[in-house]
C-alpha positions as CSV (number, residue, x, y, z in Angstrom):
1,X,-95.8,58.2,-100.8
2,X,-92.2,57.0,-101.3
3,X,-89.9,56.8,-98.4
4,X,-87.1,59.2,-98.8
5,X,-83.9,56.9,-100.0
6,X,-80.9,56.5,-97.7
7,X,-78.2,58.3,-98.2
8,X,-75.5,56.7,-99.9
9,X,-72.5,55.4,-98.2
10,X,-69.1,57.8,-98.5
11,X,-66.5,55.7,-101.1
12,X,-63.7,54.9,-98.8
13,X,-60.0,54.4,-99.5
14,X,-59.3,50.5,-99.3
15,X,-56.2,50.8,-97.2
16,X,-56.9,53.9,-94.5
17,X,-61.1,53.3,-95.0
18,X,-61.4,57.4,-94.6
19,X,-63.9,58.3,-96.9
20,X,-61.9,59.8,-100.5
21,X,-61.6,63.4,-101.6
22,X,-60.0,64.1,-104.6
23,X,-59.6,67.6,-104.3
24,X,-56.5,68.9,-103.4
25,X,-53.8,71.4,-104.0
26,X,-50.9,68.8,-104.6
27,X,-50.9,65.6,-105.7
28,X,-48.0,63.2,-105.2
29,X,-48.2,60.0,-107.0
30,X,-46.4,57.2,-107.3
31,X,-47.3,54.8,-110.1
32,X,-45.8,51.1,-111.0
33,X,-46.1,47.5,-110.3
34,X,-44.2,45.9,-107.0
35,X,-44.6,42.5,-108.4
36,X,-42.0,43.1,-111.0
37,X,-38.9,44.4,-109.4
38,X,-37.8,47.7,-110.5
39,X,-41.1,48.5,-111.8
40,X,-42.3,48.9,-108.0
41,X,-39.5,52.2,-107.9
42,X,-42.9,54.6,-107.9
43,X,-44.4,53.0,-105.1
44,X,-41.1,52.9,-103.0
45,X,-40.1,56.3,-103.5
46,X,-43.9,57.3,-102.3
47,X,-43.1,54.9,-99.6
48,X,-39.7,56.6,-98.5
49,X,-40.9,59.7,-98.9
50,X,-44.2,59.8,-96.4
51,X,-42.1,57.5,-94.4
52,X,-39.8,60.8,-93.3
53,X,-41.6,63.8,-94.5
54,X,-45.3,65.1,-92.8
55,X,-47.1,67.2,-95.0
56,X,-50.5,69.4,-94.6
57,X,-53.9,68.4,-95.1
58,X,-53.5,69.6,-98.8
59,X,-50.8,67.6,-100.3
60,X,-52.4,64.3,-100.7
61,X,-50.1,61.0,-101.5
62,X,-51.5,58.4,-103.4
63,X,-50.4,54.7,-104.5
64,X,-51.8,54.9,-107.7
65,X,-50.4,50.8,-108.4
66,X,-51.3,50.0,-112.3
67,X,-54.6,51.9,-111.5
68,X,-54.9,54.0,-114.8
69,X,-58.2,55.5,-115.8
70,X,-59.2,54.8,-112.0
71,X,-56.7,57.9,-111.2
72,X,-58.9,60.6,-113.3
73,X,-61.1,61.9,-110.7
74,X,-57.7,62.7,-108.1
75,X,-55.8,63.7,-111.3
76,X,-58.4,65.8,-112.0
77,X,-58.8,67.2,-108.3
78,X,-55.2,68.7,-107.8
79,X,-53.4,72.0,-108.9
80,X,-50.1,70.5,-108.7
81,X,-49.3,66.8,-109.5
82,X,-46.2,65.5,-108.6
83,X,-45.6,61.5,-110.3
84,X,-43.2,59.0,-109.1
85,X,-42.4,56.0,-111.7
86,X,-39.6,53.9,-113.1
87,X,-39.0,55.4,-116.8
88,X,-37.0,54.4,-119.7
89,X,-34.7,57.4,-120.3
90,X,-32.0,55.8,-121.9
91,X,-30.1,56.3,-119.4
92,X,-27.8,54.1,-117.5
93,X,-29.7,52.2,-114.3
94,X,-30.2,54.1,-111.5
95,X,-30.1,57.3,-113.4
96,X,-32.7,59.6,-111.7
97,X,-34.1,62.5,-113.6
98,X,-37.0,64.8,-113.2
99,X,-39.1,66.0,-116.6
100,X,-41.9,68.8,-115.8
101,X,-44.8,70.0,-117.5
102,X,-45.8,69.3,-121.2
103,X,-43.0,66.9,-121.4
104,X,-44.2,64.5,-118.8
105,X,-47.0,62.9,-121.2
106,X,-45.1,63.5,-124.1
107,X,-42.2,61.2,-122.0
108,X,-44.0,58.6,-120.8
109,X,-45.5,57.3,-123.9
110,X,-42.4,58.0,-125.6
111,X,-40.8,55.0,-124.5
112,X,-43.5,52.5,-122.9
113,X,-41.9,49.8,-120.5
114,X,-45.8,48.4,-119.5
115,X,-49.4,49.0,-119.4
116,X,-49.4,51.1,-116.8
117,X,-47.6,54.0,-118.5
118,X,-49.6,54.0,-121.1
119,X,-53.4,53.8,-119.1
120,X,-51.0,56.8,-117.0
121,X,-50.8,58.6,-119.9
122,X,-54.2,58.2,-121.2
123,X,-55.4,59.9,-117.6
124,X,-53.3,63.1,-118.6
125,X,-54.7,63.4,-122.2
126,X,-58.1,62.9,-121.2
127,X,-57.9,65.3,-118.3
128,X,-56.6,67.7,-120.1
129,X,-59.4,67.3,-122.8
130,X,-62.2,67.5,-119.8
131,X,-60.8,71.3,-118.8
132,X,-58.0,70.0,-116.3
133,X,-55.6,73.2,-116.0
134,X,-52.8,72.3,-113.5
135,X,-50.7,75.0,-112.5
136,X,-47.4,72.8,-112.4
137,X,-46.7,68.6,-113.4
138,X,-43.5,67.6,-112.8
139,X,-42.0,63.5,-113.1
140,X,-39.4,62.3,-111.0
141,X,-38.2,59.0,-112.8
142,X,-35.4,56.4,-112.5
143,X,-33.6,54.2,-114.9
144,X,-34.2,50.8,-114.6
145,X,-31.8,48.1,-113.7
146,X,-34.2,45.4,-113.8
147,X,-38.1,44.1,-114.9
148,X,-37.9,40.6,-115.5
149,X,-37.8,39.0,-112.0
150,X,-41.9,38.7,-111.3
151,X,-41.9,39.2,-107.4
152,X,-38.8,40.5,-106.8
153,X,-38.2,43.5,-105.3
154,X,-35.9,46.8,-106.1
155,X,-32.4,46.1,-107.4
156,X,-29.5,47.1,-105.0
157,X,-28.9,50.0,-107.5
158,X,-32.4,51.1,-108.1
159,X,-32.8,51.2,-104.5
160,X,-30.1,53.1,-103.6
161,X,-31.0,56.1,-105.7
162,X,-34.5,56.1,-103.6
163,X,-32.7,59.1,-101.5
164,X,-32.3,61.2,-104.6
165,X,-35.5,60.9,-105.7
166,X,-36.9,61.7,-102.4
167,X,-34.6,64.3,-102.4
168,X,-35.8,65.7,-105.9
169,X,-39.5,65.1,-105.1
170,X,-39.0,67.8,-102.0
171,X,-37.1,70.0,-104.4
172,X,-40.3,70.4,-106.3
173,X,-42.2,70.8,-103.9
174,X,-40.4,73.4,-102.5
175,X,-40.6,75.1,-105.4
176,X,-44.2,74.9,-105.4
177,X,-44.3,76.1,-102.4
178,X,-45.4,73.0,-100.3
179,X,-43.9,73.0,-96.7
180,X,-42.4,69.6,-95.5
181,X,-41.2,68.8,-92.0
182,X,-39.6,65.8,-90.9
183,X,-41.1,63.3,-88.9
184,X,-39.3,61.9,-85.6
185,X,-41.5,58.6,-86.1
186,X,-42.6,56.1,-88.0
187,X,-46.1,56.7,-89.4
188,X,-48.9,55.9,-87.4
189,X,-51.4,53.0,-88.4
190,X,-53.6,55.3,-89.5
191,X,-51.7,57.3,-92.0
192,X,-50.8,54.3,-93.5
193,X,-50.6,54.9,-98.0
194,X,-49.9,51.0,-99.0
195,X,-51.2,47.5,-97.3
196,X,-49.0,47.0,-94.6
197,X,-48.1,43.2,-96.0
198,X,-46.4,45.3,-99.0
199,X,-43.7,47.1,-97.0
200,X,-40.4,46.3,-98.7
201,X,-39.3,44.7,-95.2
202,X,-41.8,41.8,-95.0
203,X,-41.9,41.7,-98.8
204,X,-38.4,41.3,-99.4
205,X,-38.1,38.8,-96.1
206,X,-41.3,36.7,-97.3
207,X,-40.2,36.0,-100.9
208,X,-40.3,32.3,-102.1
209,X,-36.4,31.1,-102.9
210,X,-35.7,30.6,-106.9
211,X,-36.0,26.9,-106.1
212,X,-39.5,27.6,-105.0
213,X,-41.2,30.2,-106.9
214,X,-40.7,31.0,-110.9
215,X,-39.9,34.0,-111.1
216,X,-40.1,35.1,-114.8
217,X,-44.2,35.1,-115.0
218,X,-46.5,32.6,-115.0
219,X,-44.7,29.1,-115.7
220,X,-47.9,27.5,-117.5
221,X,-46.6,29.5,-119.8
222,X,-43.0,31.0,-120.1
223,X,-41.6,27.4,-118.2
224,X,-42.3,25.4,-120.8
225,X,-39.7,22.6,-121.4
226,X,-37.7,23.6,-118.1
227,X,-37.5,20.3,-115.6
């Protein structure tokens, strides 16, 4: 007789280690790369946001990094998904502007500034082709001052829009219906969305000088010839 098999352990989230649902009513989800400046504004304005805003047990934020295809199953999970990510509009830098609906996958491979956006894209098409119905997508973007600095973090002007895109990002939500109360402090450990050695504080204080650290990618191969 064969013993009856354990049951398998619940998949975890790497930074709270609660075990993962993906099903929820609203998804917000910031998307982008901190290593490379500007590209981290998706991640910061996820950042600010849960920093001063509680939500309900429904809305679930997520740092969806350069994840791609690895998002389908929470993409796939919500009613409502609300993105966060640095986009080329055209527009001048710091330029923050919100895109909803059909034109938010139709957007972001319209004008593709890395890999990310188009794996992000990829999610929505093949989410939509598996039966994924959402009731409302929306895309809170900002114009990009600055990519090319591998390490560095926002730009002064890029960061200083972060209020109004937190500021759109509640608008939406308050259309949708999603209640938002402010918090009087700081997150506790547990509630904790990104790895605590990427707040922009200690990243931005820990950063190796010029002098120390290339900072336009990897100098075996973009330093060549430089003494």
């Amino acid at each position: 007789m064969n013993p009856t098999p354990a049951a398998a352990s619940p998949v975890t989230d790497p930074v709270t280690r609660r075990p993962l649902d993906y099903a929820c009513d609203t998804l917000v989800l910031g998307i982008g790369n901190l290593l490379w400046s500007d590209e981290g504004f998706g991640i910061r304005a996820l950042e600010a946001l849960h920093a001063q805003w509680r939500f309900g047990p429904q809305v679930h934020l997520l740092d969806g990094g350069t994840q791609g295809l690895y998002l389908l199953p929470y993409v796939e999970g919500c009613r409502r998904l609300l993105v966060l990510d640095a986009v080329d509009y055209g527009l001048a830098p710091g330029s923050v502007n919100v895109v909803r609906d059909d034109d938010v996958p139709a957007f972001m491979g319209a004008k593709k500034m890395s890999l990310h956006q188009t794996g992000f894209q990829e999610v929505l098409a093949v989410a939509g082709l598996r039966g994924w119905r959402p009731e409302a997508v929306a895309l809170v973007g900002v114009q990009p001052a600055m990519l090319e600095d591998y390490g560095g973090s926002l730009t002064d002007t890029v960061k200083g829009v972060l209020p109004a895109a937190v500021a759109a990002a509640l608008g939406l939500l308050a259309e949708w219906g999603v209640a938002a109360e402010p918090r009087t402090a700081p997150p506790a450990a547990d509630e904790r969305i990104t790895l605590a050695s990427l707040d922009i504080v200690p990243y931005e204080a820990e950063r190796p000088s010029a002098e120390a650290a290339w900072r336009l990618g990897d100098a075996r191969f973009l330093n060549e010839g430089v003494a």
